[in-house]
C-alpha positions as CSV (number, residue, x, y, z in Angstrom):
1,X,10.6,-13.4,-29.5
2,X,7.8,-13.9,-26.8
3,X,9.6,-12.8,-24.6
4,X,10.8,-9.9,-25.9
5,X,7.8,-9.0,-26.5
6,X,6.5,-9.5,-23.0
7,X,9.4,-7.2,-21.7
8,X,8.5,-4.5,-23.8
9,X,4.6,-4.9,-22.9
10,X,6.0,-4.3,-18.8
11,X,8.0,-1.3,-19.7
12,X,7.0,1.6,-17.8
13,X,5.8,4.6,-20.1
14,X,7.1,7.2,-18.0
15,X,7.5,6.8,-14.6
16,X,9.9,3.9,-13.4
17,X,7.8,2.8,-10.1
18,X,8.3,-0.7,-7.9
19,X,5.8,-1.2,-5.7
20,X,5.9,-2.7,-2.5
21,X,3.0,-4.4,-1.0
22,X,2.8,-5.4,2.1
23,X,0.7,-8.5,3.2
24,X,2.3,-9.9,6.2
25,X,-0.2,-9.0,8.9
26,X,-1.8,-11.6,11.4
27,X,-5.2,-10.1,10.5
28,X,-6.0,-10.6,14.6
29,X,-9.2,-8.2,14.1
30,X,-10.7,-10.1,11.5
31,X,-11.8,-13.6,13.4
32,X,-9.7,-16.3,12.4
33,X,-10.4,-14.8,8.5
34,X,-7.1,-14.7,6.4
35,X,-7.9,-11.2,4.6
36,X,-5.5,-10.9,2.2
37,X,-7.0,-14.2,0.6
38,X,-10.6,-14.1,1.8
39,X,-13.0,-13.9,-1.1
40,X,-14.1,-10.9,-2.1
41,X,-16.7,-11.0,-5.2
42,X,-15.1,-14.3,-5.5
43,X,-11.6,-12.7,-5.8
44,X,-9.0,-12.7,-3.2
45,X,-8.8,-9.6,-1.5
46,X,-5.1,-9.7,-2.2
47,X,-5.8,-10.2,-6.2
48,X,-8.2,-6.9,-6.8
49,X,-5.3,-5.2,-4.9
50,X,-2.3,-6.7,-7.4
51,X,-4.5,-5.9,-10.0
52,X,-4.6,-2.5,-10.1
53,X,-0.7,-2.2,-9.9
54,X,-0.6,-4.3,-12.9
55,X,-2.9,-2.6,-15.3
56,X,-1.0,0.7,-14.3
57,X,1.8,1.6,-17.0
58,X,3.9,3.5,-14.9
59,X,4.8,0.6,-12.6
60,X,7.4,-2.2,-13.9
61,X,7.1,-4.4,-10.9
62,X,5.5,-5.4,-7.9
63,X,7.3,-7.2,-4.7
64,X,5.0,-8.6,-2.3
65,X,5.6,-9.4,1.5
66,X,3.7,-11.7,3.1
67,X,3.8,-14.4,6.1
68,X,6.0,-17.6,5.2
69,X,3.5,-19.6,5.3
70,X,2.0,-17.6,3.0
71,X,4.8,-17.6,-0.1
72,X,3.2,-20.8,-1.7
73,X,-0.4,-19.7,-2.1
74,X,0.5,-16.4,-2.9
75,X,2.4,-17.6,-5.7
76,X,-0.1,-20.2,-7.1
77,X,-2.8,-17.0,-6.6
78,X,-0.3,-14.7,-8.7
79,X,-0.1,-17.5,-11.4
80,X,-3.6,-18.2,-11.3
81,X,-4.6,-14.2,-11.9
82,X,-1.9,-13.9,-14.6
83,X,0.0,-11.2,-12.6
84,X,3.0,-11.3,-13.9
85,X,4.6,-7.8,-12.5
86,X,4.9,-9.5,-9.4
87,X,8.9,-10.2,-9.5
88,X,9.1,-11.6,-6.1
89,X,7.1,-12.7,-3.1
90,X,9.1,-12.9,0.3
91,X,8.9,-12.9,4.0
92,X,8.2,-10.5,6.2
93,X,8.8,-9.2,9.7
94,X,7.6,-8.9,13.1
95,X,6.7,-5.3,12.9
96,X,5.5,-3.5,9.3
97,X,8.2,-1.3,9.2
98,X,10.5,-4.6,9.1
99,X,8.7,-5.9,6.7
100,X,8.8,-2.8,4.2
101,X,12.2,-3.0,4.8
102,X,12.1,-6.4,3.3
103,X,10.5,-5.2,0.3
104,X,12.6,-2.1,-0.2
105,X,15.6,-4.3,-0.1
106,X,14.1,-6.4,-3.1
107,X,12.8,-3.9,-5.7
108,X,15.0,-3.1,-8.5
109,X,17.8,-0.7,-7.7
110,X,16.8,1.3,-10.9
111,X,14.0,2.1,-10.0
112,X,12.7,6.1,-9.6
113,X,9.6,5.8,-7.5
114,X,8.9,3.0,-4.7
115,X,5.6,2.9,-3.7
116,X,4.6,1.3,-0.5
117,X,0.7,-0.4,-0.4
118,X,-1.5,-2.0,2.3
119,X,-2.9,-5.6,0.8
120,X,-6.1,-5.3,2.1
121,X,-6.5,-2.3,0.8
122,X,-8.5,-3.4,-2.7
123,X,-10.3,-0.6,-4.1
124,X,-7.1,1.7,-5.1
125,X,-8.4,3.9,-8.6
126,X,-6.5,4.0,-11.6
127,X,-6.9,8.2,-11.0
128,X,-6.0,8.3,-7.2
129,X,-2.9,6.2,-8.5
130,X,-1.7,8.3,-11.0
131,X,-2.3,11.6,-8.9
132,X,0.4,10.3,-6.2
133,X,2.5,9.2,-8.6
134,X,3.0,12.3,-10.3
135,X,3.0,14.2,-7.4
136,X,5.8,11.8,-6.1
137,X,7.8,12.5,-8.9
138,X,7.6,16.3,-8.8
139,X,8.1,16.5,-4.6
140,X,9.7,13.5,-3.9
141,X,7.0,12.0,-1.5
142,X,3.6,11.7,-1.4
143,X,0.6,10.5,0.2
144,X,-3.4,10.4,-0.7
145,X,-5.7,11.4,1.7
146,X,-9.4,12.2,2.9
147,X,-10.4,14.6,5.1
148,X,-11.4,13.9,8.5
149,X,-15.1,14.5,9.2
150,X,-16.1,13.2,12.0
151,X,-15.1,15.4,15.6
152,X,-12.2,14.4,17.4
153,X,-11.6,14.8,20.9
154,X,-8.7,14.5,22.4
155,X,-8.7,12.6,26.0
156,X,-6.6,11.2,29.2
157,X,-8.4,8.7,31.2
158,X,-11.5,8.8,29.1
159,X,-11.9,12.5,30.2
160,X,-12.3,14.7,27.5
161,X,-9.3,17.2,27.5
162,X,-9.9,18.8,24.3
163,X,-11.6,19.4,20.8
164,X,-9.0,18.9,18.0
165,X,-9.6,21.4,15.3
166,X,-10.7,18.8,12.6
167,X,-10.1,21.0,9.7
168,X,-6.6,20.4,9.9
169,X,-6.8,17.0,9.8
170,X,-6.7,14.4,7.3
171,X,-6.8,10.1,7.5
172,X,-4.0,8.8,5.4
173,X,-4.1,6.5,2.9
174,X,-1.9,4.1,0.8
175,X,-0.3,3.9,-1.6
176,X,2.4,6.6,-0.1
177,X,5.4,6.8,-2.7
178,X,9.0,8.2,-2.6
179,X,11.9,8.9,-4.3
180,X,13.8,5.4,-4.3
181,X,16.7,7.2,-2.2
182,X,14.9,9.0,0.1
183,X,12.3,5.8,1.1
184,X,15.2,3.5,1.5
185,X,17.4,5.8,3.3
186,X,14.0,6.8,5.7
187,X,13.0,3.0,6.9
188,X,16.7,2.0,7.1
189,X,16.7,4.3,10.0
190,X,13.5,4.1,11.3
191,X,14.5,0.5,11.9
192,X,18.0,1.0,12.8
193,X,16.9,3.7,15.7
194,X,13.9,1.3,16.7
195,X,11.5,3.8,16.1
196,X,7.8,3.7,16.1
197,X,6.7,4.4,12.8
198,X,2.8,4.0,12.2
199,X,3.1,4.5,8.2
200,X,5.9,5.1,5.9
201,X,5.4,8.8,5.3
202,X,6.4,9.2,9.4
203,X,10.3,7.3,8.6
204,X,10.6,10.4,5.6
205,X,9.6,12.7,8.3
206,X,11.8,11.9,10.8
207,X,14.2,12.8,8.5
208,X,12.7,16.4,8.2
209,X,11.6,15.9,5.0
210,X,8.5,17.1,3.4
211,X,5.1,14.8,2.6
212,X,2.7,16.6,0.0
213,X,-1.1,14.9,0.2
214,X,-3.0,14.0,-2.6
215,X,-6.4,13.7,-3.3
216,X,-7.6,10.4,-1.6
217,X,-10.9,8.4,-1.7
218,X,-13.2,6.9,0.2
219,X,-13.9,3.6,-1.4
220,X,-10.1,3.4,-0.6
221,X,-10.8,1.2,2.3
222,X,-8.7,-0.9,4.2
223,X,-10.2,-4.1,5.2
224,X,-9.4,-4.7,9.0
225,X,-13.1,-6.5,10.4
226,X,-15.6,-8.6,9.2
227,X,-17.3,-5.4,8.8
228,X,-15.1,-4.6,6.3
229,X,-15.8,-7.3,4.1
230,X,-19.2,-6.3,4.2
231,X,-18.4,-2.9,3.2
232,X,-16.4,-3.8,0.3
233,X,-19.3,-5.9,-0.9
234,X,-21.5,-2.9,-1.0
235,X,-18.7,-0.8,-2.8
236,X,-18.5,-3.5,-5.5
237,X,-22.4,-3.6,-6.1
238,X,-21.9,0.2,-6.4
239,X,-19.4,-0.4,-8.7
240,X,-21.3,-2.6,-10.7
241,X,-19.2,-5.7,-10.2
C-alpha cells in the first residue's frame, strides 16, 4: 500500500517531464572546489538544485549525470535530502553534449517533455519553471532568458571591430526543454556529426528547428568561481534563507 501510495504522490499532474541534470563538469574555474557539492547555506549546491525539480508536479523524474567518482556521494546526498524523483545517477562524458546524451538515453521513453538543467545552477523559481514548461509544450522547445545589458563589442586581436546591437540579444539560461523526440533526435546528431554545440537549444537548431524564450531571472545564476559562491550567499540572505 506504501508504495502505491508513493507512486501516486510522483505522478505528474499534467505535464509528463524527465529531467536531465547535468553535473559532470571538472569545475576547473572554481580552485580545487567541487561545486556541485560545495556548501551552500549548508546545502550542497547540487541539493537546492534537485530540489526544486522535486517539489515541481509536472516532473515524474529526475536523471542525474555526474563524474564516476562522483555516483557514490551523489547517491548518499540524494538519500540524505529525501529526493526520491531522482531514478538514476550515471556517468558522464568528456564533452557536455556527451554527457546529455547519457541522460537522454536514461529518461523514461514515455516521457513528453525532457528538460536539460545545469547542476550548479541552484536558484531555478517554481514560476520561471513552469513558464518553460508550458511553453515547451505548446512550441515544442524552449528556453528562459534575460536580456543582455551590458555593451558588447565585437573584436579580432583585441581590436574593437564592432558594436553589437545589444537589444537583440539575450544570455541563455537553463533549464531548456523539448519535445522528448525532437531533443533526442537533436543531440544524437550533434554527437554523431561531432559538432560544437555550446547548449542544447543549438543541437535543435541545427536541425532548423525553432527555440521560443521565456522569461528568465537573474538570481538564476550559475555558479562557475569562487565568486559565485559568494553571490549565491547574498541571493539567499535576500531570500531570507
Amino acid at each position: 500500500m506504501n508504495k502505491l501510495l508513493s507512486m501516486f504522490k510522483r505522478r505528474p499532474s499534467g505535464l509528463n517531464c524527465s529531467v536531465v541534470v547535468v553535473a559532470a563538469g571538472t569545475a576547473s574555474r572554481m580552485q580545487g572546489i567541487d561545486k556541485v557539492l560545495a556548501p551552500l547555506g549548508d546545502v550542497p549546491i547540487l541539493a537546492r538544485t534537485l530540489q526544486v525539480f522535486q517539489d515541481c508536479p509536472d516532473v515524474a523524474e529526475i536523471v542525474v549525470v555526474t563524474r564516476e567518482d562522483l555516483l557514490v556521494e551523489i547517491g548518499k546526498m540524494c538519500k540524505a535530502y529525501l529526493l526520491d524523483k531522482v531514478s538514476k545517477i550515471v556517468v558522464g562524458g568528456a564533452e557536455r553534449v556527451l554527457s546529455v546524451r547519457a541522460g537522454l538515453r536514461e529518461v523514461d521513453r514515455e516521457a513528453q517533455l525532457i528538460a536539460i538543467h545545469d547542476a550548479a545552477r541552484p536558484f531555478l523559481t517554481q514560476p520561471v519553471l513552469k513558464e518553460v514548461l508550458g511553453q515547451a509544450a505548446a512550441s515544442g522547445a524552449a528556453a528562459p532568458a534575460v536580456p543582455v545589458n551590458d555593451t558588447i563589442k565585437r573584436a579580432e586581436n583585441a581590436i574593437v571591430q564592432e558594436t553589437v546591437d545589444r537589444s537583440t540579444l539575450w544570455a541563455i539560461q537553463t533549464p531548456q526543454v523539448f519535445q522528448a523526440d525532437l531533443i533526442r533526435a537533436a543531440v544524437e546528431k550533434a554527437c554523431a556529426d561531432h559538432a560544437q554545440v555550446t547548449d542544447d537549444c543549438s543541437a535543435v537548431e541545427r536541425l532548423g528547428m525553432k527555440v521560443v524564450l521565456t522569461a528568465g531571472d537573474r538570481q538564476n545564476i550559475k555558479v562557475t568561481t569562487p565568486f559565485d559562491l559568494m553571490l549565491g550567499e547574498a541571493i539567499l540572505t535576500q531570500r531570507g534563507e
